[in-house]
N, C-alpha and C positions, 0 to 999 in steps of 0.2 A: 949341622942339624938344627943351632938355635938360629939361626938365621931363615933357615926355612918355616920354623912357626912363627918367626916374626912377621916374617911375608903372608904368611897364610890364614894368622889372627885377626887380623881386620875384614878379612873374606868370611871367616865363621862365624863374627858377630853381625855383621850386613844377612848373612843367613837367619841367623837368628830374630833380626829384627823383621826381614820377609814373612818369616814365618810366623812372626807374631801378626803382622797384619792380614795377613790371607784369615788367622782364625778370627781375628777381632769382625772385618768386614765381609766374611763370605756371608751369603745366605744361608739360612738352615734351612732345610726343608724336614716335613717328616711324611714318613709314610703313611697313609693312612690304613686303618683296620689291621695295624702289624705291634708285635714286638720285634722290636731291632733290636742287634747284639752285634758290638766291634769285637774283633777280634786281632791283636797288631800287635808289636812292639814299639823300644826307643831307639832300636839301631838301625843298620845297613846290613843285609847280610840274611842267611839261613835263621832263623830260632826254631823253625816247628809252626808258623801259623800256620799252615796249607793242614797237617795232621791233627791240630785243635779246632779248624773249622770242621773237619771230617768227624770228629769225634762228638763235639759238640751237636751238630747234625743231628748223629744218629739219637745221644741220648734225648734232644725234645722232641723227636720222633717218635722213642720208647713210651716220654710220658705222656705225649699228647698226637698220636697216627692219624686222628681228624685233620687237625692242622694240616697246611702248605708250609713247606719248609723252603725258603728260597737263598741262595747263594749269591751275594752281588760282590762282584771284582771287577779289578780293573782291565785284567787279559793284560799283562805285562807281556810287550813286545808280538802280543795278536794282530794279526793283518789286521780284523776287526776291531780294533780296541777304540775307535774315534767312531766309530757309528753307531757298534752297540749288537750284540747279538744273543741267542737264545743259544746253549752250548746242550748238543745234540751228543748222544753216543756216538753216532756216529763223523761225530765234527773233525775237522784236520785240526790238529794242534797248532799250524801253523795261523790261522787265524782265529780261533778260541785262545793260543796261548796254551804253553804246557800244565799247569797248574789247577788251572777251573777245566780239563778233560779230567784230568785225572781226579779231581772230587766227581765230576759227574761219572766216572766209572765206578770209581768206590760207595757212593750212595745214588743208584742212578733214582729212587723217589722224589729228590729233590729237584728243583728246579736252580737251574745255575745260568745264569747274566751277568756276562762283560760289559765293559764302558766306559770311560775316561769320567762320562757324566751319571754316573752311576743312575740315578733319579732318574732323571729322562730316558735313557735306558731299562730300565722297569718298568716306566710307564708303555713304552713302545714292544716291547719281548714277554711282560709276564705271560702265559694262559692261564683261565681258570679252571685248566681240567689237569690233571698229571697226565706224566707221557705214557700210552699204551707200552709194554713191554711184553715179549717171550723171554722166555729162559733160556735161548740160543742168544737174543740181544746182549745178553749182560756179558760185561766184559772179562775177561781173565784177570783182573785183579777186584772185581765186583763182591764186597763181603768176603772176604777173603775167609773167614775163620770155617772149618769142620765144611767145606761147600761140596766135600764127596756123599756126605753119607744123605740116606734118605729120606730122614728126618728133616734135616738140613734143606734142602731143596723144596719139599713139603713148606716148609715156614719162609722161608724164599719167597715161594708161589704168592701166600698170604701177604706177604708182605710188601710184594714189588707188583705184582698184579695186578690191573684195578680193574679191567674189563669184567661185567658181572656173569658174562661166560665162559670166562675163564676163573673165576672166584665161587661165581655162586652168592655172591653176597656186595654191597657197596659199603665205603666207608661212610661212615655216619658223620656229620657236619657237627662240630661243638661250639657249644655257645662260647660270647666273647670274638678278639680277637681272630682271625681267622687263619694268620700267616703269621710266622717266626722268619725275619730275614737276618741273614748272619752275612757282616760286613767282613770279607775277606782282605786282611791288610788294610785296617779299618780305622786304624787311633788316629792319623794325620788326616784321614781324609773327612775335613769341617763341613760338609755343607750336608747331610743327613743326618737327623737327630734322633739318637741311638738312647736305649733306655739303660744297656748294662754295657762295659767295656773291660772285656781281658786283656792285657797286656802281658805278652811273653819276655823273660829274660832269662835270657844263658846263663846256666850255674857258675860253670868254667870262665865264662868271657864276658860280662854282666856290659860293660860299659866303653870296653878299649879303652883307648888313650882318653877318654872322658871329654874328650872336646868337641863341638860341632860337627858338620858337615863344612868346609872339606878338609877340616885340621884333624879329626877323627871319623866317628864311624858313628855318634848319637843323631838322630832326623832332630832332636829340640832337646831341651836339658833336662835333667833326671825330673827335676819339680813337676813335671806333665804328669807323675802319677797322682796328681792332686785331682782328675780328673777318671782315673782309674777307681773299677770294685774289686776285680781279681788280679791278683799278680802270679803268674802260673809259670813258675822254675822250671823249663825244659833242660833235658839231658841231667835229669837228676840222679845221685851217685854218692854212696857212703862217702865217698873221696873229696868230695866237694858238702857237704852236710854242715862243715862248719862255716864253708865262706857262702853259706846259705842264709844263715843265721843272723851272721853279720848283715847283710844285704835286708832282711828283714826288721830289723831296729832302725835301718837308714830310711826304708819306707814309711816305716808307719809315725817318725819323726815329722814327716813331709803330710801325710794322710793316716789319721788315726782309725778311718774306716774299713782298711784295704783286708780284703781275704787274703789267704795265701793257699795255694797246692802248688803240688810239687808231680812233674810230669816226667815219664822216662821211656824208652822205646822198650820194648819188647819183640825181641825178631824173631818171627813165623819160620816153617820151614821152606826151601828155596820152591821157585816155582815155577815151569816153562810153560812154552806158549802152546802147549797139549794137556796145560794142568798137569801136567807130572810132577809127583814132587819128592825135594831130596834132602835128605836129614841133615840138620848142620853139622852132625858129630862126625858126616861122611868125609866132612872136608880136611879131616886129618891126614888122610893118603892121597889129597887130591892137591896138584899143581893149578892157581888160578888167577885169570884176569879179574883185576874190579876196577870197572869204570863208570865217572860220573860226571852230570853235569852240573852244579850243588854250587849255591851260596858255598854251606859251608861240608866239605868232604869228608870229614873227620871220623867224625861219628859214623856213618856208614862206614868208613877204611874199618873201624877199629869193634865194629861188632863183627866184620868177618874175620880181622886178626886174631880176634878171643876165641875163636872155634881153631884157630893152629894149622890153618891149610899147610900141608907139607913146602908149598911157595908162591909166594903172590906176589903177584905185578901191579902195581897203580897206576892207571891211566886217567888223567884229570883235563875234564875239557869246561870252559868259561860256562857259566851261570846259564841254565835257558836255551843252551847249544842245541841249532838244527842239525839233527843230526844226518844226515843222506846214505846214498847208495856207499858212494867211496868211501866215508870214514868205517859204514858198519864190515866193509870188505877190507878193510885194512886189519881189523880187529880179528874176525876169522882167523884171519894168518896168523895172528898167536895162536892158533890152535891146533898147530904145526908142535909146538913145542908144552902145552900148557892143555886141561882136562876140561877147564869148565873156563865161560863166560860169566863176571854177575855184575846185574845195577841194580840202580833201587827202580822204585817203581814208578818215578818221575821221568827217566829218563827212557824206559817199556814203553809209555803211554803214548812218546811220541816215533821210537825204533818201528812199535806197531804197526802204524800209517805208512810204512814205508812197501809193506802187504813183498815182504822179503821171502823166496821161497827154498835160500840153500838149505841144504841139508844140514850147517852148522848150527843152524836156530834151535834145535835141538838141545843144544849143548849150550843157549844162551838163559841162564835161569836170573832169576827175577829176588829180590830179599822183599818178603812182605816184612815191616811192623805194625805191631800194636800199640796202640797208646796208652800207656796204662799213669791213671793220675787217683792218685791219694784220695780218701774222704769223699766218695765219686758217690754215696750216697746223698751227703751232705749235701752236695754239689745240686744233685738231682732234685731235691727236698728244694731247696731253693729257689731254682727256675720256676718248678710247678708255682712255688705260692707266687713268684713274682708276675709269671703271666696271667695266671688266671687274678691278680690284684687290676692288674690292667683290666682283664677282657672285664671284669668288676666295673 
């Protein structure tokens, strides 16, 4: 083993050093007429940025509905990811990328853009109108909270709607700034210049083995949060509280500026592709598969384990996995022996597109979470004054 970080140390510091010059020498560019916002971590692997871009979304959405909200990523492993595309409801996951369908199904208001070149990609995809939608458009994981009642629907309508014949009303233009663009997977990528930067770290798993790329699992060394405002503890947990603590004395050693929240899932009740939905406390008498496609699987396995399914199977497939005809027919046949199918909703978004019509689908239900993060007024208070200091 010590022979192998021998070997492998001089490879993490040559990283190291690339990586310095990519930020020293890239271009900046900035968007104009926007607040930009990164959103990223220091590792390799799952932390929660896809569900903090999603969150964050909606709340400057809350406090500012005038505004364009736009989504810029890279479509990791998208057909499209080198030319650059506009990610449509109706998009294949295969060339949008799993990850920017599934924000644009969960907030479809928003305007969402793939690209290697991010910037040039905005330039060539933004529009200046939001996308027409019906209430049949939005997708079954779309807002997921309270989406039966008819209250609910009602404020949908207002909210997602923008045709003035279907509203009765336009949204009204506010002064300042005109766009909030939130950089998805956004702390390493140097060449747009961003006004505020979150950075996610794992309560459980903050650092790994603390060494570079490829001796560890850090993109550049802890110090980058020198360039950090928020530092936002996903999978937050009594259990972990202390070596949360810890971990905050070591930041703000490096950055005396840094905010702190603390972020944890909250899981909805199950959900299929008929909106049916099924109580997690059901899953005490129920036999079940959970399979995923996840950075990191954990967390999902283990918020269905706390509900006590009478027996569960884990099926774990690589990061990003297409999923096709054959694998989801393989999976049915547990159903031979086991009650229910569940994934999360990363892995839905692209099972969807597969437009599957056995009669097992039925029985393939979906785990929403919620994001629920600390001081979220604080939080709110915040953005308001910073953007509008801008549009100032």
């Amino acid at each position: 083993m010590r022979i192998f970080l021998y070997l492998l140390y001089p490879f993490s510091l040559l990283y190291q050093f690339l990586f310095y010059l990519d930020r020293l020498l890239k271009k900046k560019q900035e968007i104009p007429d926007a607040f930009t916002i990164s959103v990223g971590n220091l590792t390799t692997g799952g932390t929660g940025k896809t569900p903090l871009t999603i969150y964050l979304a909606g709340l400057v959405h809350s406090i500012f509905p005038g505004k364009q909200v736009v989504i810029l990523s890279r479509g990791y492993r998208g057909n499209k990811s080198k030319e650059g595309m506009r990610v449509e409801l109706t998009s294949n996951p295969a060339d949008s990328g799993d990850e920017p369908l599934l924000i644009k199904a969960k907030i479809p208001f928003a305007e969402v853009i793939i690209g290697r070149n991010r910037f040039q990609s905005y330039l060539q995809n933004n529009s200046k109108g939001k996308q027409r939608l019906t209430f049949s458009n939005l997708n079954p994981l779309s807002d997921i909270n309270g989406r039966f009642s008819p209250r609910f629907r009602a404020r949908t309508r207002r909210r997602f709607f923008i045709s003035p014949s279907d509203d009765g009303m336009e949204t009204q233009q506010e002064p300042g700034v005109q766009k909030v663009i939130i950089l998805d997977d956004g702390f390493q990528h140097h060449a747009i210049k961003r006004d505020l930067d979150f950075v996610l770290v794992d309560s459980n798993n903050a650092f790994g083995t603390g060494f570079t790329i490829p001796l560890g699992s850090l993109r550049e060394r802890i110090a980058a949060v020198k360039r950090a405002h928020y530092i936002i503890f996903t999978r937050y947990a009594k259990e972990n509280a202390s070596n949360v603590e810890i971990l905050k004395v070591k930041f703000i050693k490096i950055n005396p500026d840094l905010k702190f929240y603390n972020l944890a899932y909250i899981p909805l009740p199950l959900l299929n592709c008929k909106r049916e939905i099924l109580s997690l406390e059901t899953l005490v008498n129920k036999k079940v598969v959970v399979f995923s496609a996840l950075g990191n699987p954990f967390s999902f396995e283990s918020l269905i384990e706390s509900h006590k399914p009478k027996e569960i199977k884990k099926v774990r497939f690589p990061d990003h996995f297409a999923y096709d005809q054959k694998t989801m027919l393989d999976l049915f046949l547990e159903l031979k022996n086991f009650d229910l199918l569940i994934c999360t909703e990363k892995d839905f978004i692209k099972i969807q597109h597969l437009n599957l019509n056995n009669s097992e689908m039925d029985k393939l239900f979906i785990l929403p979470v919620e994001v629920y993060l600390n001081k979220q007024a604080e939080l709110k208070s915040d953005l308001e004054r910073l953007i509008n200091t801008k549009s100032d």
